[in-house]
Steps between C-alpha positions, in 0.01 A plus 500: 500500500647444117484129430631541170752676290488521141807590272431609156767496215460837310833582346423859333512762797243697330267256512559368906435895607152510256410175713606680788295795414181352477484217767671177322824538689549587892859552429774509265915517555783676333336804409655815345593841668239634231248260618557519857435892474199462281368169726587689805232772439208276457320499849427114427837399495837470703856444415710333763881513429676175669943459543625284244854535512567487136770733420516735210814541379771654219792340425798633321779292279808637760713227375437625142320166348345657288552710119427820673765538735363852653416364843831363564602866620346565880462812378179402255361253739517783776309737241238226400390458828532890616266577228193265586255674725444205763226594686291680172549174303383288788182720630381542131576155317533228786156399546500518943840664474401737809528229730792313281880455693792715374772267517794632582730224307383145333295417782255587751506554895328184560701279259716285730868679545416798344673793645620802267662791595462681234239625243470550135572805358215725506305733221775761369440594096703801533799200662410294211575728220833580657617182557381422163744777350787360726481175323476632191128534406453874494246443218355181652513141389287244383433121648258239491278479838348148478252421758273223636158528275269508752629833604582689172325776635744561783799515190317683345456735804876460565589577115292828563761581796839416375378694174492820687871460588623397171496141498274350188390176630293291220268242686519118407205265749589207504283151624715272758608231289654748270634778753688178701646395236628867360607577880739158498657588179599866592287672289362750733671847524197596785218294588206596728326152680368360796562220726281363736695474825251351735513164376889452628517841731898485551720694383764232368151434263527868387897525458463127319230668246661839457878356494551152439506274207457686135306775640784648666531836297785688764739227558598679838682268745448686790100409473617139359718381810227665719203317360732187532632556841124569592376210377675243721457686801168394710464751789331787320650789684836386428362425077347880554842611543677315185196661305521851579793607336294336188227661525655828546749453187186466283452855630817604480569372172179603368454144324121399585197794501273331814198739373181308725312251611225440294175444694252252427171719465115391496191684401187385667203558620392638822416150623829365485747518769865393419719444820905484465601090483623445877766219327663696216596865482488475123186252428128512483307228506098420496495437857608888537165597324185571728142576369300732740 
């Protein structure tokens, strides 16, 4: 039995999968799609992808907010999201994304009262460019895609996309502190984030986040009477019901891009056996790690 368990504080990635490498770490966290192809092929190691339920998300300034006031038409929104390849962006820069949840709206199916009916609209550049030209970009347009630091890459990935269709997206990451306080003054004209919506799994959490206060960025009161109807309503079926409509309009309306979950992924070696937290959905803790 393991009587002990020793963190160590290594903040430069590089240097946690050298330790790795040659014996000073049995496991590390938060790896890379890169890495987790390149760790996945040494014979010494294994990489065990666990739910988080952290969405990954792109938001879109419907209620024009912002300078830029492209994504006020549906039509632009509808061609932003037609033009992302979903499931290529997930398998090839979400590090686990294999085993990740497509939501189908701003929350998953084991978030409490969660029950869309509908689905976001699927890969279609060919869709894109036309709606594009119906909106008046025949020769494309230009906005500012700021995202989340941590996951530049995944803009960046996106930026590749809506590039193909005519849309010029220049990338701005952004720390917390800063991107919270850009989001509440209306500054974003799209904005790709993630939320992590295990540690308050309701939806009247997720319509609260996405719609309420100053980071409402639709103003639609069809989803704002819902989410208040919702929350005063205890029995869940019947809250369920207020929601849907909600969830669907974000759909409909094409205001909120529900790309993925975003795993929480380990490398380690062969030794170490990491078992799903029997409490939590969306948690690991050291009690879920067992030494062979």
């Amino acid at each position: 039995p393991t009587n002990r368990v020793f963190g160590r504080f290594i903040p430069d990635k590089q240097s946690q999968k050298a330790e790795l490498l040659t014996g000073g770490l049995d496991l590390m966290r938060d790896i890379t799609a890169d890495d987790e192809r390149l760790l996945a092929s040494n014979t010494d190691l294994r990489i065990s992808s666990t739910s988080s339920k952290q969405i990954m998300y792109i938001t879109m300034d419907a209620a024009g907010r912002s300078a830029n006031k492209a994504m006020t038409d549906i039509r632009v929104r509808q061609a932003l999201m037609k033009s992302i390849d979903r499931e290529r962006l997930i398998n090839t820069f979400v590090a686990g994304g294999k085993s990740a949840e497509r939501p189908n709206s701003v929350c998953f199916k084991l978030t409490v009262a969660c029950n869309p009916t509908t689905k976001p609209l699927g890969y279609d550049p060919a869709g894109a460019k036309k709606l594009l030209a119906e909106a008046g970009y025949a020769n494309g347009l230009s906005i500012k895609l700021n995202a989340y630091a941590p996951i530049k890459n995944i803009a960046v990935a996106v930026a590749g996309d809506l590039r193909k269709v005519g849309i010029k997206a220049s990338i701005e990451p952004l720390p917390l502190m800063v991107y919270v306080k850009k989001r509440g003054a209306g500054k974003f004209t799209a904005f790709l984030g993630k939320y992590p919506t295990a540690a308050q799994p309701d939806t009247e959490n997720l319509l609260n986040f996405f719609f309420g206060a100053n980071r409402d960025y639709y103003k639609d009161p069809l989803i704002n009477g819902a989410a208040k109807k919702g929350s005063t309503e205890f029995d869940v079926k019947k809250r369920a019901a207020f929601y849907t409509p909600a969830l669907d309009q974000v759909n409909k309306m094409s205001f909120i891009y529900p790309l993925t979950e975003v795993p929480v992924v380990f490398a380690h070696t062969k030794e170490v056996e990491i078992k799903p937290n029997l409490q939590s959905s969306g948690e690991i803790r050291v009690g879920d790690f067992f030494w062979k």
